[in-house]
C-alpha positions, 0 to 999 in steps of 0.5 A, spaced: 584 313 116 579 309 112 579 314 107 587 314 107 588 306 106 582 307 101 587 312 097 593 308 098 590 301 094 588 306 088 594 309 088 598 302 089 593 299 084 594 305 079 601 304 080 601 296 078 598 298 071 602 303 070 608 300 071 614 305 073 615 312 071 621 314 068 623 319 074 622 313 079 615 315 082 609 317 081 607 323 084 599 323 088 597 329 083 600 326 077 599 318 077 591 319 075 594 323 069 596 317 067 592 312 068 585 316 067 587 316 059 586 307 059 592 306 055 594 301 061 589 297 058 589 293 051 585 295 047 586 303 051 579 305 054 579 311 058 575 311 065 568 313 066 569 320 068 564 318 074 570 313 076 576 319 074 572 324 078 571 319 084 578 317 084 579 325 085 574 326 091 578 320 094 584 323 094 582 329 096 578 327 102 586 323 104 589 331 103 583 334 107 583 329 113 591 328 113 594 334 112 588 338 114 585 335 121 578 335 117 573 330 120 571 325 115 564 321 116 562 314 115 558 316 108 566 320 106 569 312 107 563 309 104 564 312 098 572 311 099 572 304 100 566 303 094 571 307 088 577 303 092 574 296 089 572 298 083 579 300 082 582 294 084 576 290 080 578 294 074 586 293 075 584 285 077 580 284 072 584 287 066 591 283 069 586 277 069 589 277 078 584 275 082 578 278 085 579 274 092 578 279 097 576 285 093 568 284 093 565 283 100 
């Protein structure tokens, strides 16, 4: 379940800097299309491809454990809480929100 609450504030995070999509929603597979590039961000950065290919581990691991009953380990969260917070930094840190609760 740690892996899905991690994959959904990336999702939601992802979502707020993009603002809304032109069909209403963000579709799972689709919205890191988007956000992946950096032009959310002034002047557009494109992600690390570390952090692109993490937040691609990320929902898969949700993918896996929701619809598929696999059993995620305690380093699989780890790893999911971990590109959560870079997410959530890098969105607060460009929209100048803060960062309460994001760090430890």
């Amino acid at each position: 379940m740690s892996v899905a609450c991690s994959y959904y504030a990336v999702y939601t995070a992802m979502w707020m800097a993009l603002d809304d999509p032109p069909q209403g929603q963000w579709s799972h597979a689709g919205i890191l299309q988007h956000f992946a590039p950096g032009g959310w961000q002034q002047p557009p950065v494109a992600l690390d491809r570390a952090l692109t290919r993490a937040i691609r581990r990320l929902y898969n691991a949700r993918v896996r454990a929701q619809y598929l009953g696999a059993h995620l380990t305690s380093p699989d969260s780890a790893e999911g809480l971990g590109t959560a917070r870079h997410v959530l930094q890098l969105v607060a840190h460009t929209f100048g929100l803060s960062h309460r609760g994001i760090t430890p």
